[in-house]
LUMSEDREN-671870 format. One record per residue (C-alpha): x, y, z; residue number from 1; residue in three letters. Coordinates in Angstrom, 1 decimal. Layout:
! LUMSEDREN-671870
{east=X north=Y up=Z num=NUM residu=Ala}
...
//
This chain:
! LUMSEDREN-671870
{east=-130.8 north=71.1 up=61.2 num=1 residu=Unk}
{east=-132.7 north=72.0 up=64.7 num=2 residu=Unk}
{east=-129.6 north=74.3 up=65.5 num=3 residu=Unk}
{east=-129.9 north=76.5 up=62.5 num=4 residu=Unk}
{east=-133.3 north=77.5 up=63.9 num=5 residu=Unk}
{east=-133.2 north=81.4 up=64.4 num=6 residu=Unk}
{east=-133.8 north=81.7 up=68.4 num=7 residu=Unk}
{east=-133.2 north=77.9 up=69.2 num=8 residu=Unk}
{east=-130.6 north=77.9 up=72.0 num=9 residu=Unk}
{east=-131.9 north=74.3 up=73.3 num=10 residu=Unk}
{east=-129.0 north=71.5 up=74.4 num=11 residu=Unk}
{east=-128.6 north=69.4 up=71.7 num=12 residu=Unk}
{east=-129.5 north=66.5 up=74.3 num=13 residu=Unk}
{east=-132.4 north=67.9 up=75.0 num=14 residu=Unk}
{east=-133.2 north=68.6 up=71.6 num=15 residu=Unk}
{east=-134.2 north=65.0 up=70.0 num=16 residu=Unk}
{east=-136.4 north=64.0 up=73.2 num=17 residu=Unk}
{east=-138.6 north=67.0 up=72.6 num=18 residu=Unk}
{east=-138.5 north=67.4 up=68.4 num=19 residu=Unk}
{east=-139.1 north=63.6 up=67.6 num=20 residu=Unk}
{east=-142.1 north=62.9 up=69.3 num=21 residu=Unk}
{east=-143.5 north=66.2 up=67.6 num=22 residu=Unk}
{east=-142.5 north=65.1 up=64.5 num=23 residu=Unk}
{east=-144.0 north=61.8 up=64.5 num=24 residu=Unk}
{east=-147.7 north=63.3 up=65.7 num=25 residu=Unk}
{east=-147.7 north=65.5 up=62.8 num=26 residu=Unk}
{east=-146.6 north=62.8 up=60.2 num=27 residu=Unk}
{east=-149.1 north=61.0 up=61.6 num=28 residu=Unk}
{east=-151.8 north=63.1 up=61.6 num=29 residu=Unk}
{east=-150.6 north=63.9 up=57.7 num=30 residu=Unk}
{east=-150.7 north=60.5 up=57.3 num=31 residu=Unk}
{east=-154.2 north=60.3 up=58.6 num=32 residu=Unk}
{east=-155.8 north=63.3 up=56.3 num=33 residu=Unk}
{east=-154.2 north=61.9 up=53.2 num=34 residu=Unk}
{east=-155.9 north=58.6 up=54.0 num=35 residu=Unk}
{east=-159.2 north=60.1 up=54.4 num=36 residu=Unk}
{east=-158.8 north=62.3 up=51.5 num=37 residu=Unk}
{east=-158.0 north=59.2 up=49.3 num=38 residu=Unk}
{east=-160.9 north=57.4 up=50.9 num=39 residu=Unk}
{east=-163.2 north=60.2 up=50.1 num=40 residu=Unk}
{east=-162.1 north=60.4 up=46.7 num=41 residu=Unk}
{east=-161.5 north=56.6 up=45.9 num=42 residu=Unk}
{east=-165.5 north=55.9 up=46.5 num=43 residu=Unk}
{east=-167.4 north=59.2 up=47.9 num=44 residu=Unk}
{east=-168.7 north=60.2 up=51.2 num=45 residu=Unk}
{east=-171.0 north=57.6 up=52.1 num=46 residu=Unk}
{east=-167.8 north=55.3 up=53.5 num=47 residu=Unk}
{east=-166.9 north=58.0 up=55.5 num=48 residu=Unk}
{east=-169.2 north=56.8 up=58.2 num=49 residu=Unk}
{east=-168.4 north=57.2 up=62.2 num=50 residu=Unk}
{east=-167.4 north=53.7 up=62.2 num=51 residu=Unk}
{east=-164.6 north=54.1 up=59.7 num=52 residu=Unk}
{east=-163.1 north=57.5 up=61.2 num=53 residu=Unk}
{east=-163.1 north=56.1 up=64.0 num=54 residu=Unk}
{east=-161.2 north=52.3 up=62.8 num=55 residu=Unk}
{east=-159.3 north=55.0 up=61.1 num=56 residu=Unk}
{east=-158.6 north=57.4 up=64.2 num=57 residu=Unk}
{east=-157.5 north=54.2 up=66.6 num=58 residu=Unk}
{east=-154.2 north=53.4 up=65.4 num=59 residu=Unk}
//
């Protein structure tokens, strides 16, 4: 999949260290908006208080 990337000439070694850890960070941060967003609309903004972003932002 990587390889059919126009301009990707990487080793294919090389390729998984690099791509998977970027991979994970944005699932995770996708992760992390679509729990807010659900949050948000589940029971409004006032739960959205620092303490919860940031119980939410730890892990």
């Amino acid at each position: 999949m990587a390889h059919s990337l126009p301009g990707y000439h990487a080793a294919p070694s090389a390729a998984p260290t690099r791509i998977v850890p970027a991979i994970a960070r944005v699932i995770k941060s996708i992760r992390w908006a679509f729990e807010v967003s659900r949050l948000y609309r589940t029971t409004g903004p006032s739960v959205l208080t620092e303490d919860r972003l940031r119980a939410l932002t730890s892990h």
